[in-house]
Residue, then its C-alpha position, 0 to 999 in steps of 0.5 A: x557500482x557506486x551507489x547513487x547520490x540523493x540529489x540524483x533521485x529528484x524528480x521533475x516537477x511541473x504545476x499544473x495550476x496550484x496556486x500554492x505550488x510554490x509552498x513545496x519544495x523539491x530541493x531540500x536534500x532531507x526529501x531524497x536523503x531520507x530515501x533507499x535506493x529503490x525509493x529513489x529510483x522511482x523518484x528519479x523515474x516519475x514526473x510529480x504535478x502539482x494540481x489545485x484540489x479541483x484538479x486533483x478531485x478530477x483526476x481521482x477515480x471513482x472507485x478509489x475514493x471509497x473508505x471505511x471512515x469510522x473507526x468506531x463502526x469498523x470496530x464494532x463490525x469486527x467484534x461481530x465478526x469475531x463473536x460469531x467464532x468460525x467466520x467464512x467467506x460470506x461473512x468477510x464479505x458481509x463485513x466489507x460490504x457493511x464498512x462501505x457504504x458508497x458515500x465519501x468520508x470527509x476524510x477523503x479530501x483533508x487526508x487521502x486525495x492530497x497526493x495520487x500515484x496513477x499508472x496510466x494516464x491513458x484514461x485522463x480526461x488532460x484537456x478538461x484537468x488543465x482547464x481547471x488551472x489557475x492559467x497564473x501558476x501554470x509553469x510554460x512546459x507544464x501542459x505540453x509535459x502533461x498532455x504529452x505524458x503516458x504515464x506513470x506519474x505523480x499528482x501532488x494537492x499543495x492546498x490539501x497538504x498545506x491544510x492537512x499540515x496547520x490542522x495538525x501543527x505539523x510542518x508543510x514540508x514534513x507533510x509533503x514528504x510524508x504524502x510523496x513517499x507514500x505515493x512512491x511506495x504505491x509506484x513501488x507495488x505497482x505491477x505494470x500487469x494486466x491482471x485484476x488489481x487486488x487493491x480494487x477489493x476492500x480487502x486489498x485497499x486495507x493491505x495496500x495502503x497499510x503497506x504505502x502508509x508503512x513505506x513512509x512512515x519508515x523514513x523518518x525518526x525522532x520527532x519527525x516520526x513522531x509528527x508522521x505518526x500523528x498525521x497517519x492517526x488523522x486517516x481512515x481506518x484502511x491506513x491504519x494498520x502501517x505499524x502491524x505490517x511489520x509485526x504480522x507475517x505474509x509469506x510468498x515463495x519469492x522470498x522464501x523459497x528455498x525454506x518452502x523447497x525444503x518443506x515441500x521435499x521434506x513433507x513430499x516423502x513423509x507422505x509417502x511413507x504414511x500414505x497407507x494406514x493414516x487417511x487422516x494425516x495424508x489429508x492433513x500434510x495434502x492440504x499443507x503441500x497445496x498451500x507450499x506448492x502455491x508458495x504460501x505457508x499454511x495459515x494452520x501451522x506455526x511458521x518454523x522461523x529458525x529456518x527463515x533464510x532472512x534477517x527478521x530482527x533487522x527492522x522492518x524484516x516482515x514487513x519488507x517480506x509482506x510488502x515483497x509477497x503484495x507485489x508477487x500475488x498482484x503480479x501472478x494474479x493468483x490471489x484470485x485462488x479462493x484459498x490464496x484470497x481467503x489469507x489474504x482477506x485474513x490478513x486484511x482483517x488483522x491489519x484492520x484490527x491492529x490499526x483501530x483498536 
């Protein structure tokens, strides 16, 4: 099958009342050429709207507008949190209750609510978001397009990424695709379950938008990247940790699964043969097969890399296996085990720390 051409990934685009709706442009063929097909595949599938940034703060749920903020506050949290040596459970949550403080940062509006990928738009308030509008820079089909909408869908604020672009000397369309590809990745790692969404605990708003952050960033080289790098450094700590995401390894049984069939069945037998005689090392590979049978290599062991049925030196590798991983435990849910919860929260943290020292 012929692979699909860039132009054939863009999306409709309504405005909705931005008076600064026509500062972006969707028909530059950079924007879709920069894009892998599962990238564009999405583009093609979600309508983008363009909203002024009253409408945009409207249509933000409350529960994602909290960030950690301060670098420097979550840098001191993790040196505490590290100094005390073992940490458990209650200390990570200590941790993350510590980092946020229910008030919103200032960078919320200039860096984050400039774009906003919604899955459902069931719970939108639609009449009271189009009565926000400049009716002057409503496109006709927009509101009946939008009412008539169930979602998922893409919201873009012109103002907040023009702003965003002046204050860095970066230019408006270079910041337009950044905060797009960005929010295609979160549709990308977007489940479509009914299962608890991880992203609702600070744990997962660290992973999930290192991952998104990691998603755009990778589309650009050169300058361009260089520029993309700098509006990212401008963000909360939470999206800081885009550039650790393909150095740190996740690994879910998706991907790995023949390797993790292969260890299980290997140690399966070696546990057989010591079961009698050695309680130690019967507990010992026991805690390792839990972890295998879930479909998680053990945190406690070296990962035997030789074996990985991947390309890990093709750029991006891991952070293609951790992003893939994200997906499998937001789709079965099982980042709800204590045990599976507690590598993520680890994870979380070494990507927090990565991004702020």
């Amino acid at each position: 099958m012929p692979r699909k051409k860039p132009a054939s990934y863009r999306p409709t685009v309504h405005n909705l009342g931005s008076p600064q709706g026509g500062l972006l442009d969707f028909g530059r063929e950079e924007t879709y050429a920069r894009m892998n097909p599962s990238l564009g595949r999405k583009a093609a599938a979600l309508p983008v709207y363009l909203v002024n940034p009253a409408q945009m703060d409207r249509l933000y749920p409350p529960e994602r507008r909290r960030t950690f903020c301060d670098p420097e506050r979550v840098r001191r949290a993790l040196r505490d949190l590290r100094s005390r040596g073992e940490e458990g459970e209650e200390d990570r949550g200590l941790l993350w209750e510590a980092l946020q403080d229910g008030s919103e940062c200032p960078l919320f509006r200039r860096t984050v609510a400039a774009g906003l990928y919604m899955g459902s738009l069931g719970g939108v308030s639609k009449g009271s978001v189009l009565g926000l509008g400049d009716p002057g820079h409503q496109d006709p089909g927009a509101p009946p397009a939008f009412q008539a909408d169930p979602g998922p869908a893409i919201f873009l604020c012109p103002e907040r990424i023009v702003d965003w672009g002046a204050r860095e000397g970066v230019p408006t369309a270079l910041v337009q695709d950044k905060v797009y590809y960005h929010e295609l990745a979160h549709a990308l790692m977007d489940t479509a379950d009914t299962a608890p969404d991880p992203y609702r605990e600070p744990w997962g708003l660290v992973v999930e938008e290192s991952l998104a952050n990691w998603v755009a960033a990778s589309r650009f080289k050169g300058s361009e990247a260089l520029a993309v790098h700098r509006l990212i450094k401008g963000q909360p700590p939470e999206y800081l940790g885009y550039e650790a995401v393909s150095r740190l390894a996740f690994f879910s049984r998706g991907p790995l699964v023949r390797h993790l069939l292969f260890w299980e069945d290997v140690l399966e037998e070696v546990l057989r043969l010591i079961r009698r005689g050695y309680p130690f090392w019967e507990d010992v590979l026991g805690d390792v097969l839990r972890f295998i049978r879930r479909g998680y290599w053990p945190p406690f062991l070296p990962f035997p890399f030789p074996f990985l049925p991947l390309p890990l030196s093709e750029k991006g590798g891991l952070a293609r296996l951790n992003l893939e991983a994200w997906r499998e435990a937001k789709r079965r849910g099982d980042w709800q085990h204590p045990e599976v919860k507690n590598l993520w929260e680890e994870f979380a943290l070494r990507l927090l720390e990565e991004g702020v020292f």
